[in-house]
N, C-alpha and C positions, 0 to 999 in steps of 0.2 A: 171774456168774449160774451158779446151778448146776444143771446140764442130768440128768435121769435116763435114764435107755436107751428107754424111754419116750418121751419128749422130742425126742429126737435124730432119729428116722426119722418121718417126716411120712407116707410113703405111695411108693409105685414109679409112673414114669412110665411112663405107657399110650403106646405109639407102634408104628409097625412097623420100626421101626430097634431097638426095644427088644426086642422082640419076637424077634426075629431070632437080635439078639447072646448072648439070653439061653440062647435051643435050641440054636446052633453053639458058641459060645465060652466057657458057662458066666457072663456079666457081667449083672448086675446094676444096673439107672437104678434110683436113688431119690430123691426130695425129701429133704432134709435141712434141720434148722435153721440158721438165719442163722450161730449164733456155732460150732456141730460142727468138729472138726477131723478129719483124719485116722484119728487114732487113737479117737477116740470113736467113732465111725462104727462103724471094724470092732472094737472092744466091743460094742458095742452090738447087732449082727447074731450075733458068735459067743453073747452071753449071750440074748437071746432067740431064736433059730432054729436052734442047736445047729451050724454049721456051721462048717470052717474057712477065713477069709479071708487069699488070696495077697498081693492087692494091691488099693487104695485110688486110687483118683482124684477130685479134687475140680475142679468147677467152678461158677464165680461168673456166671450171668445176668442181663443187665441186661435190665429189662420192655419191652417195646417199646412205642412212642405209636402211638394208632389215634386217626382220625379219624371218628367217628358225627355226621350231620349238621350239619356245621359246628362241632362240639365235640370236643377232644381231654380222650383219657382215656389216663393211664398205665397200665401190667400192671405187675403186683407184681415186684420184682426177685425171684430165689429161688436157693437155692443146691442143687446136684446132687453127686449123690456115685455113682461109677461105681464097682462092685467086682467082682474078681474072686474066684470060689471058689478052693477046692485042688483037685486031683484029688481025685476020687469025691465030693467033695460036690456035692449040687443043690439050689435052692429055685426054684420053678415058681410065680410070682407070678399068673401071666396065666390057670390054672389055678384058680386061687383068686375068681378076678372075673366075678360075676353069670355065676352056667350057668346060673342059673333063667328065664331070659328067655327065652319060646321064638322059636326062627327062625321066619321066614318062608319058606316056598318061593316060587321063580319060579314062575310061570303063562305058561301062552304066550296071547298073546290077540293 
């Protein structure tokens, strides 16, 4: 199958462990596609976001079984690609996601 760069990067996982890593240590969650290796990965990132990547981690998730109402449902397996930048490169994902939303404020009631 042939994957384009395009292709390859699905989207960055939203979490606060992601979040976190991404402010302090410069790393990077992303979904990736099932068949992506290593090296596509960080093509894929240097050629669309201009940046340069140190190092690449790959992880294989298995979907976890939920139980709804007496009926089980599988979660999608998915596979995750953990990257780090180089020094003085940044890319600020969490930035980029819905600021148009407005907050709420507490009320004291």
């Amino acid at each position: 199958m042939d994957l384009t760069i395009y292709d390859i990067i699905l989207g960055p996982v939203i979490s606060d462990k992601a979040y976190k890593l991404n402010k302090s240590l410069k790393k990077l969650f992303l979904r990736v596609h099932a068949d992506a290796n290593k090296k596509l990965v960080q093509n894929a990132l240097e050629k669309l976001f201009n940046v340069k990547v140190k190092d690449v981690n790959i992880q294989n998730r298995k979907g976890k079984t939920r139980v709804v109402r007496r009926k089980t449902f599988n979660r999608s397996d998915e596979k995750r690609a953990i990257v780090t930048l180089a020094e003085g490169y940044s890319l600020d994902l969490f930035e980029q996601v819905r600021t148009d939303v407005p907050v709420k404020e507490a009320t004291k009631g």
